[in-house]
VOPAGU-2260 file (C-alpha; in pm, 1 decimal, decimal comma):
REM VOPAGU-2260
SITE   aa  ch    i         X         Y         Z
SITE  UNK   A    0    1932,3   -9496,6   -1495,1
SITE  UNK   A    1    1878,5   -9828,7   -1407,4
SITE  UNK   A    2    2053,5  -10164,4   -1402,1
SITE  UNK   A    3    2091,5  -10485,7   -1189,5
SITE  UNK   A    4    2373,5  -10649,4    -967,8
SITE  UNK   A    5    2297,6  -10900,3    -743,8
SITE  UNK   A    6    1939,2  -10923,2    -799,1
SITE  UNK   A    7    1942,7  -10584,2    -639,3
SITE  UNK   A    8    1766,1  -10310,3    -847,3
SITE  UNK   A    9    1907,4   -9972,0    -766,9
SITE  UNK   A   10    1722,1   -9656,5    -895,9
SITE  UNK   A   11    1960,2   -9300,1    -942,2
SITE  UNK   A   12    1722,7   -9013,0    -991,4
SITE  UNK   A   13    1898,7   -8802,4   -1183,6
SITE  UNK   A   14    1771,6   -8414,1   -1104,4
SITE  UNK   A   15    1767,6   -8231,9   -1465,7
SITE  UNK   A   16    1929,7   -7908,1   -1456,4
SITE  UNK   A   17    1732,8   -7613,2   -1314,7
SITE  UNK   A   18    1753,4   -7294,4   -1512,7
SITE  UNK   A   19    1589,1   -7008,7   -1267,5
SITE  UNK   A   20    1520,4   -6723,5   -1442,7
SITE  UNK   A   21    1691,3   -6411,4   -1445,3
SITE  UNK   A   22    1507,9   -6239,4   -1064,9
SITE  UNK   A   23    1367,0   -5945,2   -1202,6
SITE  UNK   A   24    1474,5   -5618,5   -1061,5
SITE  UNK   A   25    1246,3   -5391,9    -889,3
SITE  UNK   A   26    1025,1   -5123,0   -1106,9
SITE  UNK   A   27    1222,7   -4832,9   -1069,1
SITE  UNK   A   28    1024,8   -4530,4    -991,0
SITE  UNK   A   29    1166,1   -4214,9   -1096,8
SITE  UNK   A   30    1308,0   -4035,8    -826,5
SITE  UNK   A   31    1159,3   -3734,4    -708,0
SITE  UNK   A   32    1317,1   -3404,0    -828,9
SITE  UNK   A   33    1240,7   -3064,9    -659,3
SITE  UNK   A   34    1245,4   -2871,4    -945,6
SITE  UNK   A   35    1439,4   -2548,2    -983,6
SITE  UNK   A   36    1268,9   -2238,5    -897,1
SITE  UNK   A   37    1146,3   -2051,7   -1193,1
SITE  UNK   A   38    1160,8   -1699,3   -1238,2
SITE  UNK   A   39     796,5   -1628,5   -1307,5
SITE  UNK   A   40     576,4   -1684,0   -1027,6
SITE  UNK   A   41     212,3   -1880,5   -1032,3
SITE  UNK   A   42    -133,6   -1722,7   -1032,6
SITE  UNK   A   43    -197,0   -1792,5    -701,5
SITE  UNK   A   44     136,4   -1667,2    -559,7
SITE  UNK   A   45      62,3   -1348,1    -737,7
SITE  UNK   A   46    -311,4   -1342,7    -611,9
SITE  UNK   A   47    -128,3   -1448,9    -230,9
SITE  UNK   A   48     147,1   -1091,7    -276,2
SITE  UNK   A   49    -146,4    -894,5    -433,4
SITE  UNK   A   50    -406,9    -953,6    -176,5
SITE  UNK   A   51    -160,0    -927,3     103,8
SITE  UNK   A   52      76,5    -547,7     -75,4
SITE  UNK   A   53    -316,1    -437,3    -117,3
SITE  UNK   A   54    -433,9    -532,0     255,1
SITE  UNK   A   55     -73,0    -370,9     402,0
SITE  UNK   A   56     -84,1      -8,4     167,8
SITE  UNK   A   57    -513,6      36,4     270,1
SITE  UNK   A   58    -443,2       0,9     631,6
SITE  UNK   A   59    -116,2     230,2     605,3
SITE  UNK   A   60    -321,5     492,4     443,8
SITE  UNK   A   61    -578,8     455,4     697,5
SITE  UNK   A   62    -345,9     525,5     958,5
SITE  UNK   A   63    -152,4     798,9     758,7
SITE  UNK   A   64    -498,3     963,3     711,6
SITE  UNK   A   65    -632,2     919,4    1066,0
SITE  UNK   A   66    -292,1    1075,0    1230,1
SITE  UNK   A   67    -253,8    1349,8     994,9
SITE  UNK   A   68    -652,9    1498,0    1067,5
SITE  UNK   A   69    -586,9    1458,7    1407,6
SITE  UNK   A   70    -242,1    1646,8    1405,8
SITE  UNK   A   71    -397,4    1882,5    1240,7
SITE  UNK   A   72    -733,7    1925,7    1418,4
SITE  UNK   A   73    -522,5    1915,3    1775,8
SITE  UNK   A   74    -344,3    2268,9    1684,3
SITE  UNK   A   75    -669,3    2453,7    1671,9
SITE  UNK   A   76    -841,6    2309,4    1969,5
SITE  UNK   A   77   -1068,2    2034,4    1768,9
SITE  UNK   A   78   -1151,2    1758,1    1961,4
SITE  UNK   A   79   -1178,3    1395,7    1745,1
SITE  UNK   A   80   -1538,6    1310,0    1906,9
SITE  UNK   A   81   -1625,0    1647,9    1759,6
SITE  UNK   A   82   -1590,8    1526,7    1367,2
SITE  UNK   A   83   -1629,5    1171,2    1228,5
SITE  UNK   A   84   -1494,4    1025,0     880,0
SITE  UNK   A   85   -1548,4     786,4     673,3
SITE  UNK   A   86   -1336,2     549,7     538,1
SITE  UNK   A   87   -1303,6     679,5     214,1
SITE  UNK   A   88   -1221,9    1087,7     386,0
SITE  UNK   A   89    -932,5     891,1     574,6
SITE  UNK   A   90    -749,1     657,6     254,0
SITE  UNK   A   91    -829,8    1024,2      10,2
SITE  UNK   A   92    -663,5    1215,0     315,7
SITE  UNK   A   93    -408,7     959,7     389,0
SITE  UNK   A   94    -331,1     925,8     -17,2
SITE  UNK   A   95    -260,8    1293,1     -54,8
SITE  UNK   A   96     -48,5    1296,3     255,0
SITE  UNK   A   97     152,9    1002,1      98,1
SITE  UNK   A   98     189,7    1190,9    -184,7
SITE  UNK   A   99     326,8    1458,9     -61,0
SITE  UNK   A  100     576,6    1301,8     144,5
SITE  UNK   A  101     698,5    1086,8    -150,3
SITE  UNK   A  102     765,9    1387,5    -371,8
SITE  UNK   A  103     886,4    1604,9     -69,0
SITE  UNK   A  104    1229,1    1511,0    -116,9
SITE  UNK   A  105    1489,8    1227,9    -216,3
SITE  UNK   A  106    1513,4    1081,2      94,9
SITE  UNK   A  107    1140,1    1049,6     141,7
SITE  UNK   A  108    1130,2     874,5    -195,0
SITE  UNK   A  109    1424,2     639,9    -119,0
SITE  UNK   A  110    1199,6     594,7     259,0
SITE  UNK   A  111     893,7     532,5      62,7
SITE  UNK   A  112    1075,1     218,4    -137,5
SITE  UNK   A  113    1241,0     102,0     144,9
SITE  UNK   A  114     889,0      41,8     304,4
SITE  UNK   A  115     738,3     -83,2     -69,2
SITE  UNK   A  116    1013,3    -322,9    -112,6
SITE  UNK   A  117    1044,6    -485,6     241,1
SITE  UNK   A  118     727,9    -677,1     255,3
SITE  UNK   A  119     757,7    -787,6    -111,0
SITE  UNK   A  120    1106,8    -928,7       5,5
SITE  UNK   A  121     909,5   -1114,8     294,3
SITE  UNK   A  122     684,0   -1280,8      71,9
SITE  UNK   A  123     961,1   -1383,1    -253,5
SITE  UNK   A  124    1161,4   -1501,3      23,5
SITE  UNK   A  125     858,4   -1705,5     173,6
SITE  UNK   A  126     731,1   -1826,5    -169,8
SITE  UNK   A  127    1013,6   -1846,9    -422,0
SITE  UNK   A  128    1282,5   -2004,6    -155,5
SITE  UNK   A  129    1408,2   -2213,4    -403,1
SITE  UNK   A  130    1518,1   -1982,3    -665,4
SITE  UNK   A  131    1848,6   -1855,9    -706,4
SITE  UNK   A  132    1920,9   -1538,6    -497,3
SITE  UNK   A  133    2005,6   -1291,8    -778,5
SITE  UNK   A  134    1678,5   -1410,2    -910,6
SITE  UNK   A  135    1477,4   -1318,3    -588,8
SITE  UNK   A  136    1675,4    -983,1    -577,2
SITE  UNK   A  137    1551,1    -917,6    -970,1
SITE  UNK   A  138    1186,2   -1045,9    -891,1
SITE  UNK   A  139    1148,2    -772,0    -548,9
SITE  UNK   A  140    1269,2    -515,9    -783,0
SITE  UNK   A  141    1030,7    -576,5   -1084,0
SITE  UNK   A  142     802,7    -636,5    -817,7
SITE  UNK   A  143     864,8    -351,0    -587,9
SITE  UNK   A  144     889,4     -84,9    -863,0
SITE  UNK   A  145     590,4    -204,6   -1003,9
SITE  UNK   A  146     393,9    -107,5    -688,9
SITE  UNK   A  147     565,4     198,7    -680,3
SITE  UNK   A  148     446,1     300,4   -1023,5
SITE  UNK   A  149      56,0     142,6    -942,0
SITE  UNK   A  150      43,3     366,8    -632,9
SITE  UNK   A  151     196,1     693,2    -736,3
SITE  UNK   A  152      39,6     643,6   -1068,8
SITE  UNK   A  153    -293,8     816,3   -1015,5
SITE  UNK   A  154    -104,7    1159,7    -923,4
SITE  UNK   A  155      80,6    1156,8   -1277,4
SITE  UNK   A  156    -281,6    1041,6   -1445,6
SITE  UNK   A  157    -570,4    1170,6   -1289,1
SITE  UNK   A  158    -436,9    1467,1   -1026,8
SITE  UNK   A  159    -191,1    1689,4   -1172,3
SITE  UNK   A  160    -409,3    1679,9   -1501,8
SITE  UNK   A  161    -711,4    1778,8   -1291,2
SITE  UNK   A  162    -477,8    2040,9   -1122,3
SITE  UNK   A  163    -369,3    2163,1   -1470,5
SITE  UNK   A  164    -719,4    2202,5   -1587,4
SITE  UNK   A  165    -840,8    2437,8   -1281,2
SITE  UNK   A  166    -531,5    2682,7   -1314,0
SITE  UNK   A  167    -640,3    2708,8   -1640,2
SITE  UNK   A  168    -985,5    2786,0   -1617,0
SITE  UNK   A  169    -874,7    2975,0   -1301,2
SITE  UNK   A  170    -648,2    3190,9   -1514,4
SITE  UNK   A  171    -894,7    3277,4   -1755,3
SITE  UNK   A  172   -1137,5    3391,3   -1519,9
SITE  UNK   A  173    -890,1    3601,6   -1324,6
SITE  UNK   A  174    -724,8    3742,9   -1660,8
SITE  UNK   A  175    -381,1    3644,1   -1647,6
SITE  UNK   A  176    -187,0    3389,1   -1875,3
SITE  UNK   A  177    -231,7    3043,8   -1759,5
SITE  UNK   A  178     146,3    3010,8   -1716,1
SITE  UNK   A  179     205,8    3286,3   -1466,5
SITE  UNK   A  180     -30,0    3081,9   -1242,4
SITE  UNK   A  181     112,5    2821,2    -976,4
SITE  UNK   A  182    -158,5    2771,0    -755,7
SITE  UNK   A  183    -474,4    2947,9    -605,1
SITE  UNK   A  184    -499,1    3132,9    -265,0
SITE  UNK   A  185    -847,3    3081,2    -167,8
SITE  UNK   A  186   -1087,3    3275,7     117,4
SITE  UNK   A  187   -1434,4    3125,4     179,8
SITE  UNK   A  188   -1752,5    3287,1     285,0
SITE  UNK   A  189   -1985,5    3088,2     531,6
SITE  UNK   A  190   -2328,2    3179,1     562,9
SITE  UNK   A  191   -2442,4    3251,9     938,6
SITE  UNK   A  192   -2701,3    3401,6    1153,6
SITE  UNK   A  193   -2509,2    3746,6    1142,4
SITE  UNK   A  194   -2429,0    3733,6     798,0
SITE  UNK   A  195   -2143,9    3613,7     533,3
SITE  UNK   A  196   -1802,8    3551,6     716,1
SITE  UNK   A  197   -1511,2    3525,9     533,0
SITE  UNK   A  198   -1198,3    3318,4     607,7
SITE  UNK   A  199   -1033,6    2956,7     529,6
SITE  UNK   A  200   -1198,4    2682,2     527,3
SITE  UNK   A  201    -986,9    2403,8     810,9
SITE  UNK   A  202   -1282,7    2128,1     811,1
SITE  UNK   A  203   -1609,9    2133,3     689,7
SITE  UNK   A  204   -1846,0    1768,3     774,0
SITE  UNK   A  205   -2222,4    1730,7     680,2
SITE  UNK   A  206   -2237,5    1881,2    1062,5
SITE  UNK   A  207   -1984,4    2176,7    1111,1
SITE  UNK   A  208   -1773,6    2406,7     929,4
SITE  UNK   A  209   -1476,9    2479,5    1081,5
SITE  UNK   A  210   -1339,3    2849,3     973,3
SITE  UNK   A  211   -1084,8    3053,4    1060,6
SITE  UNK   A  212   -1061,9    3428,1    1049,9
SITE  UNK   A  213    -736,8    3629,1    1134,8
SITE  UNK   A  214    -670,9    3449,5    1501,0
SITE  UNK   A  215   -1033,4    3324,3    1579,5
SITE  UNK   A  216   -1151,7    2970,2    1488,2
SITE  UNK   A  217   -1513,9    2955,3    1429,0
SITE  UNK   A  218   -1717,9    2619,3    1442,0
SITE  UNK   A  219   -2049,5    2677,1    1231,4
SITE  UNK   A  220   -2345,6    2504,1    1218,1
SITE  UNK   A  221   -2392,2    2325,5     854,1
SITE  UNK   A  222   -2801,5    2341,9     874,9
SITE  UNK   A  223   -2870,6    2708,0    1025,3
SITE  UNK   A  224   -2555,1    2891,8    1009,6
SITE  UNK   A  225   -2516,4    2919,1    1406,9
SITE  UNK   A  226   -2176,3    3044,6    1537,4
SITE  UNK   A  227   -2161,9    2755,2    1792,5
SITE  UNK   A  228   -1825,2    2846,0    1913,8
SITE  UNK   A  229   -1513,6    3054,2    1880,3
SITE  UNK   A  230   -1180,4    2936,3    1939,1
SITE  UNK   A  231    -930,2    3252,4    2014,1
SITE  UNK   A  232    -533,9    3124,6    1904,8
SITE  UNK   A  233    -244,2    3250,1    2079,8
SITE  UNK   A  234     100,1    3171,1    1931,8
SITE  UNK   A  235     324,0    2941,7    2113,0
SITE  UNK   A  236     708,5    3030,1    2070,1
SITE  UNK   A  237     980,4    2781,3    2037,1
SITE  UNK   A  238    1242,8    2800,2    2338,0
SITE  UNK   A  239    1489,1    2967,0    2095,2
SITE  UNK   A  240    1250,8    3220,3    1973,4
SITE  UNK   A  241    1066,9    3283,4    2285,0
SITE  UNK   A  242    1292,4    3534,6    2440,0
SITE  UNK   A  243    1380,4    3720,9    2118,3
């Protein structure tokens, strides 16, 4: 605006209105969410359980296998540098013994799933720590008696049929029905430098047989039949028996 007085020009600036616009808010990002643990579990977690439940049940039945020959060969004066096995004689040895101990009794079975289920806790725990707890608790039990079933499941398929199948061509052979049969008592005859021997089989290696006859243990040579030693056994009373 302008105008005069005084032969003095004044100017007013006048500053138009400033309209700012609106300050625009920060892109929101969405906010991370842990998501809520699942029930099912991912390939690689199962791959992780399986490698590790496969890894803990070979080296158990190595173990099993390796301390039940040497109880066993101890009692009749074998020494363990006499004999060697392979890995596969020790997990078939160790897998019987396991067997036998899991159907031996309630209590073994209930020991047997205790061990089966306490690693397979370890690792839901480890890997699924964000799912509810009943879940986990379901998940080790599916889990659990699914291992149960995958390592006692060659007995119910492959042994007790193979069992059933030599009682019954046993029977046959020895002329009695096949359902009078439970189980064979066997005697074995070993070829040696005097002769046939006959008695039961306690090792026999690609080396040595070891047999035993009434209260002698003989250790036989697998390639000529030599008698390389006898082991005489004397009976060892308990303290309560001993003096009766």
């Amino acid at each position: 605006m302008f105008w005069t007085k005084d032969k003095t020009i004044r100017v007013e600036l006048v500053s138009p209105p400033i309209v700012l616009p609106a300050s625009a808010e920060p892109p929101k990002y969405p906010e991370s969410v842990k998501p809520a643990g699942g029930f099912m579990i991912s390939l690689d977690q199962f791959l992780k359980i399986a490698a590790v439940m496969v890894a803990v049940v070979n080296t158990a039945l190595l173990v099993l296998g390796y301390m039940r020959y040497v109880g066993m060969l101890q009692q009749f004066g074998i020494s363990r540098t006499e004999v060697s096995f392979s890995l596969s004689d020790l997990l078939s040895f160790g897998y019987i013994g396991f067997l036998n101990m899991t159907f031996s009794g309630q209590v073994a079975v209930a020991a047997v799933c205790s061990v089966i289920t306490l690693p397979v806790m370890a690792l839901v725990i480890r890997l699924k720590h964000d799912m509810n707890s009943f879940l986990q608790y379901i998940l080790v039990w599916v889990i659990s008696m699914g291992l149960f079933f995958v390592i006692t499941g060659p007995y119910w398929i492959a042994y007790n049929p193979g069992k059933q199948a030599a009682l019954k061509l046993a029977a046959k052979a020895l002329n009695i029905e096949e359902y009078q049969l439970s189980e064979l008592k066997t005697e074995h005859e070993v070829s040696t430098e005097n002769g046939f021997l006959a008695g039961y089989i306690v090792l026999a290696t690609p080396d040595f047989t070891f047999l035993l006859k009434e209260a002698v243990l003989y250790k036989i040579s697998a390639s000529d039949g030599k008698i390389l030693r006898k082991t005489n056994l004397h009976p060892k009373l308990k303290p309560e028996h001993a003096s009766k």
